[in-house]
C-alpha positions in Angstrom: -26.0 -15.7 -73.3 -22.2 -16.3 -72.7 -21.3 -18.5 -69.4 -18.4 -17.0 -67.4 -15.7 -18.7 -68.3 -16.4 -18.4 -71.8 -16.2 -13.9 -71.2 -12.9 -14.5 -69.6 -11.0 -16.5 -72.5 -12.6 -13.5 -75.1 -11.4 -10.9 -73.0 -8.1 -12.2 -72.7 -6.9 -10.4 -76.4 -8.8 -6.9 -74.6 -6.6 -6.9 -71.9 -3.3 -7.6 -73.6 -3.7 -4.5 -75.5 -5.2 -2.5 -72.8 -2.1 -3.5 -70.3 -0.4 -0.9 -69.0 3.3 -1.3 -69.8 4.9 1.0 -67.9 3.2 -1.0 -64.3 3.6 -4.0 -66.2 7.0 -3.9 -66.7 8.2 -2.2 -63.3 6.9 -5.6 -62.0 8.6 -7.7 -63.9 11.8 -5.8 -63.0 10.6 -6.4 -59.6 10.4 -10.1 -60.0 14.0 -9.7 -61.9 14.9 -8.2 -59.1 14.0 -10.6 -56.4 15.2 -13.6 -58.4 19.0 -12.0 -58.3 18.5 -11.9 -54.8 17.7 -15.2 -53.9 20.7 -15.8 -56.9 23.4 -14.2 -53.9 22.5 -15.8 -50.9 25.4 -16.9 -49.6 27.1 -19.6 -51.6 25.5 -22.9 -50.8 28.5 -25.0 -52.0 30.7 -22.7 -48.6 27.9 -23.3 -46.5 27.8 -27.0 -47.1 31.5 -27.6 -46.9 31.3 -25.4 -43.6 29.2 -27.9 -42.2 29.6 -31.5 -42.3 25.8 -32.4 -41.1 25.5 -31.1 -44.6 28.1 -32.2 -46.6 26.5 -35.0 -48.7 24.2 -32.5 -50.4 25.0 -31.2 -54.0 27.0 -28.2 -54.4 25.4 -25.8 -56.6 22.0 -26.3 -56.4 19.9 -23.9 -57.9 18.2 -20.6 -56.4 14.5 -21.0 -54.7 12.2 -20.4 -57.0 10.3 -16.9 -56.8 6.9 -17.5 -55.5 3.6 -16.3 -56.8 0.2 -16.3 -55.9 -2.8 -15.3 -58.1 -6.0 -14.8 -56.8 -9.4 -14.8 -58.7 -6.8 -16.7 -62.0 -9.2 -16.9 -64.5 -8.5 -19.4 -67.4 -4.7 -18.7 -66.6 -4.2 -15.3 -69.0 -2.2 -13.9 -66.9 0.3 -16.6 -66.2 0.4 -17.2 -70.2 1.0 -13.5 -70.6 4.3 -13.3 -67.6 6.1 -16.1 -70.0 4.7 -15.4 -73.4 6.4 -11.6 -72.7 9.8 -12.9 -71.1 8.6 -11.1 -67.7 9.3 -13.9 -65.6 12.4 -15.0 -63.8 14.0 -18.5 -65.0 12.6 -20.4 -62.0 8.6 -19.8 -60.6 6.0 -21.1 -58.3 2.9 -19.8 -59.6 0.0 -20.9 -57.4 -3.3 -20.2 -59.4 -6.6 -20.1 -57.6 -10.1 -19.6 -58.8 -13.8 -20.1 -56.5 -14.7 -21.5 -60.1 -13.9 -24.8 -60.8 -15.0 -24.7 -64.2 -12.9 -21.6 -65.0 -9.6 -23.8 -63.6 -11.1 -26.7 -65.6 -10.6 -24.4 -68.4 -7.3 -22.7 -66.9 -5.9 -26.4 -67.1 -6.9 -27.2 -71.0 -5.8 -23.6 -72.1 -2.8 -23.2 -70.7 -0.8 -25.9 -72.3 -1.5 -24.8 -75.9 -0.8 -21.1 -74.7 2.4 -22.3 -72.8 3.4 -24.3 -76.1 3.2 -21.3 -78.1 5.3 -19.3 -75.8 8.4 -21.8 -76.7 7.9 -24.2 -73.6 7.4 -27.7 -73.2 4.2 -28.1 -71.0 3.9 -31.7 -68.4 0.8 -32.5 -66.4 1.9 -33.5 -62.6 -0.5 -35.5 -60.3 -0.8 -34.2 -57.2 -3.8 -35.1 -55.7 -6.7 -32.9 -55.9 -4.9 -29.6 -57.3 -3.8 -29.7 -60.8 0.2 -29.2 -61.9 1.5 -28.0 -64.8 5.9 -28.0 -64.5 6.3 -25.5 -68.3 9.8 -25.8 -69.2 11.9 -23.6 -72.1 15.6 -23.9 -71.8 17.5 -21.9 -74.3 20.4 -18.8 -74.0 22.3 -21.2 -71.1 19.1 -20.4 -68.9 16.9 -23.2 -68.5 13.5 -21.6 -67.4 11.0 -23.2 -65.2 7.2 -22.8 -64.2 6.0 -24.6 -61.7 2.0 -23.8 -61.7 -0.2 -25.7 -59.3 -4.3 -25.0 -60.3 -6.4 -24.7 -57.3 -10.4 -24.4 -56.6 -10.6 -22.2 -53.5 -10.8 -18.3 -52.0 -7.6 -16.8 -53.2 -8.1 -14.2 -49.7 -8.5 -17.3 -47.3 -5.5 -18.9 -48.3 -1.9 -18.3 -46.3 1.5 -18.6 -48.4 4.6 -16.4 -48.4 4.9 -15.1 -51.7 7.2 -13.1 -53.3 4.5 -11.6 -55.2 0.6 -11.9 -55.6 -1.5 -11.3 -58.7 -5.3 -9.3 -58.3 -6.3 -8.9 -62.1 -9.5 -7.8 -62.5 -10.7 -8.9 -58.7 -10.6 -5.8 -56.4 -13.2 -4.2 -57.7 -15.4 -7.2 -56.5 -14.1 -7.3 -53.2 -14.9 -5.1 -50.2 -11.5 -3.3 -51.0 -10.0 -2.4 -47.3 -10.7 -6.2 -45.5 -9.2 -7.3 -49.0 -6.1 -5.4 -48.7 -5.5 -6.9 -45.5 -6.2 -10.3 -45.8 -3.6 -10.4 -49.0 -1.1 -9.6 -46.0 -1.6 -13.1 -45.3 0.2 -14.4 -48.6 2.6 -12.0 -48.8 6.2 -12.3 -47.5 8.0 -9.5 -46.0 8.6 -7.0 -49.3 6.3 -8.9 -51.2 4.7 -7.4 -54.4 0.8 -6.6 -55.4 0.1 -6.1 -58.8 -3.6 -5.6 -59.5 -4.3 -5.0 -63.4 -7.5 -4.1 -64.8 -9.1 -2.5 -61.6 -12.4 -0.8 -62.9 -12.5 2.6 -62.2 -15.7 4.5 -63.1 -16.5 5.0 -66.6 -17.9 2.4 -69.6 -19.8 4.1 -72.6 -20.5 2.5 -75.7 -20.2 4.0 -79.6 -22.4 5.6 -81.4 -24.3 7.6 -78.4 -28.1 7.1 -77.5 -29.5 9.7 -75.9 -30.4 6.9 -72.8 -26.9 6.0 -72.6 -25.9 8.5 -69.5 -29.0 7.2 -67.6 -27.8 3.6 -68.5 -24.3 3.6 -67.6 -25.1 5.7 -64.3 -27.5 3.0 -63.3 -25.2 0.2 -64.1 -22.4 2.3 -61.8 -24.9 2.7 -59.1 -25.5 -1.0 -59.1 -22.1 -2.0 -58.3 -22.0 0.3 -55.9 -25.5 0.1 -53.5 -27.8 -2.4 -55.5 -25.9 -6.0 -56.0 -25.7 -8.2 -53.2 -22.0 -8.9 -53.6 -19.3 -6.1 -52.5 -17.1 -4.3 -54.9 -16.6 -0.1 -55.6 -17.3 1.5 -59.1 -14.3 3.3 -58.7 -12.1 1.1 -57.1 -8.9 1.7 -59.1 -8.3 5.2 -57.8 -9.8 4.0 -54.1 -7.0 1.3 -54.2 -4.7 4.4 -54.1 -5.8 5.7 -50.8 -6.3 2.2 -49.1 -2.8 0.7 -50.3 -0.6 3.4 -48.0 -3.2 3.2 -44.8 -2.4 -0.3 -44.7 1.4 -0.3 -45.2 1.9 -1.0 -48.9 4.1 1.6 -51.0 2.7 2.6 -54.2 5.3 1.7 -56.6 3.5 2.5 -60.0 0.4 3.2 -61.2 -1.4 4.1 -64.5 -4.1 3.9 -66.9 -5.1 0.4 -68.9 -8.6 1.1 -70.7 -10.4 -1.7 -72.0 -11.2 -0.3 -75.7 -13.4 -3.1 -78.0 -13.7 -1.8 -81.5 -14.9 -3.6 -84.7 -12.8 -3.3 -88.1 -13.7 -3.2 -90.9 -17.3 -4.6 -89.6 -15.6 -7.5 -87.4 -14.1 -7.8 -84.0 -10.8 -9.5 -83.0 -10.5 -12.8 -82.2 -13.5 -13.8 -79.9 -13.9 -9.8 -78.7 -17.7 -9.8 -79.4 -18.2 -12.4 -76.9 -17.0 -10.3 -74.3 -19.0 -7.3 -75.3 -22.4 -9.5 -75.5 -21.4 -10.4 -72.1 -21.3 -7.1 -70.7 -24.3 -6.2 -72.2 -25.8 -9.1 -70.2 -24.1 -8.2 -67.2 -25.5 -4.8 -67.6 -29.3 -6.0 -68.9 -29.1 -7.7 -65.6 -28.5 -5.2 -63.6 -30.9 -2.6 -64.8 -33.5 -5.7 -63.9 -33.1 -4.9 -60.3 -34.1 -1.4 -60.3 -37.8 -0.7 -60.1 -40.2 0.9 -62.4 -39.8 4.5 -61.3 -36.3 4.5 -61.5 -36.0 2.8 -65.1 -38.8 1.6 -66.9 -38.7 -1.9 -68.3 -39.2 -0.9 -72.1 -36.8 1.9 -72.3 -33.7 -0.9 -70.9 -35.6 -3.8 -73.4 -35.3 -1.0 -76.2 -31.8 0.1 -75.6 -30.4 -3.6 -74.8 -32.1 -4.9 -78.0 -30.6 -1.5 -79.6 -27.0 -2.3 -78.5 -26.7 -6.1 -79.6 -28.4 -5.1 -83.2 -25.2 -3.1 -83.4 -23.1 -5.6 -82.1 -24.4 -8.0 -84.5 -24.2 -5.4 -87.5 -20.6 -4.6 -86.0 -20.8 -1.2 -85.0 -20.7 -1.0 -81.3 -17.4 0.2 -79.6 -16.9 0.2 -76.2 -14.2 2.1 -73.5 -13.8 0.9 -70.5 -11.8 2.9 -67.6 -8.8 0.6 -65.4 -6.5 1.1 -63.5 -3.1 -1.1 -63.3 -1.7 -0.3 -59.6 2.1 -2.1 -58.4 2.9 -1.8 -54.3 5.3 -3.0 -51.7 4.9 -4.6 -48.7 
């Protein structure tokens, strides 16, 4: 059985392909455009000669850095992804924070090497009990920065003032509407929410058994009235209707389906991993039901069923997501 950090480094290959590009890059323009902004604020160098309490500080310092927050980070995907695909602005505060500390363990050996690969030059800074990475790539006259701090914590407990914050793959494992409201708290005034891979009703798995509907109603059912911790089935298109009632504009929304195919008998990269995951995930949660509702042997049979296949490489999987950008 795979441990959870280990399903969220194989599913990071998934999610790059299932992205959707369109919400993807609106926000990047978004965090373009926010970066110009803070770029003409007034002239520093006319404010400082303006007023001589100030007039010993350097003339030309650079813009604040756009802030970011990322709740429920992972092994760091996401941040790898923003600078392996040019979508951030040259200077960033990215606060990544995980309730796992052995998924920012991981965040913290991963990223470097995935940073490195991206064309910048990775440093480890102490600061106390939170990690630092400072990533840094100059080239084209524009010396880019990342500033990532790596903290253990609850993401929706936290207060900051960010320019933007990061959900991927977490509101659909949160009780949506509280959640909503409580990222309020780490958002500055026109701040951004991106929140990629928000499940939303729908996996099925390749070729068809004729238990599969029963299964993957069960396993929907769970999420929604069984398991002891909160989250919707459907919370992609929920998101929708909560974002507006609690003063977000919906800036762009759209489809980004996890799809996990072999070729030519083999999965890419570690891809398997994530689907023997699931199956787990899903083996677990047909567990809680009782015999009248599912019996024992017919979930043994169609588990056991489902990994032969994986194993033979056969089994295909689609997953339904939404990727949903709003406003403050």
């Amino acid at each position: 059985m795979t441990t959870h950090p280990e399903f969220l480094d194989a599913k990071r290959t998934i999610e790059d392909r299932a992205l959707n590009r369109r919400v993807f890059d609106r926000f990047a323009d978004a965090l373009a455009d926010r970066a110009a902004e803070r770029a003409a604020e007034p002239d520093r160098a006319a404010e400082k000669a303006a007023d001589p309490d100030r007039a010993g500080e350097q003339a030309g310092a650079p813009a604040e850095p756009v802030r970011i927050v990322e709740v429920g980070a992972g092994t760091g995907s996401m941040i790898a992804r923003l600078a392996d695909w040019g979508a951030l602005p040259p200077r960033v505060d990215y606060r990544a924070v995980d309730l796992d500390a052995a998924v920012i363990d991981l965040a913290g050996r991963r990223l470097p090497e995935r940073l490195s690969a991206a064309g910048y030059r990775v440093d480890h800074v102490a600061d106390g009990e939170a990690e630092r990475l400072v990533a840094r790539q100059p080239g084209d006259g524009i010396d880019r920065r990342i500033e990532i701090t790596l903290e253990v914590g609850d993401g929706f407990a936290i207060d900051d003032a960010a320019d933007a914050v990061i959900a991927a793959a977490v509101l659909d494992l949160v009780d949506l509407q509280p959640a909503v409201e409580e990222l309020k708290g780490l958002l500055a005034d026109g701040g951004l929410l991106y929140a990629p891979f928000t499940f939303n009703g729908h996996t099925s798995f390749l070729p068809r058994e004729p238990v599969d509907d029963l299964i993957e109603r069960l396993y929907h059912r769970h999420m929604d009235e069984v398991r002891e911790q909160p989250g919707d089935s459907r919370a992609g298109q929920k998101l929708l209707q909560t974002l507006p009632a609690a003063d977000y504009t919906v800036l762009e929304a759209g489809g980004a389906d996890w799809t996990v195919r072999p070729v030519d008998g083999a999965y890419p990269a570690d891809e398997s991993t994530a689907l023997e995951h699931l199956l787990s995930t899903i083996d677990g949660a047909l567990a809680d039901y009782p015999v009248e509702v599912i019996d024992p042997d017919t979930r043994t049979a169609w588990i056991e069923q489902r990994r032969e296949q994986l194993a033979r490489g056969e089994l295909t999987l689609v997953a339904h997501h939404l990727d949903v950008l709003a406003r403050l």
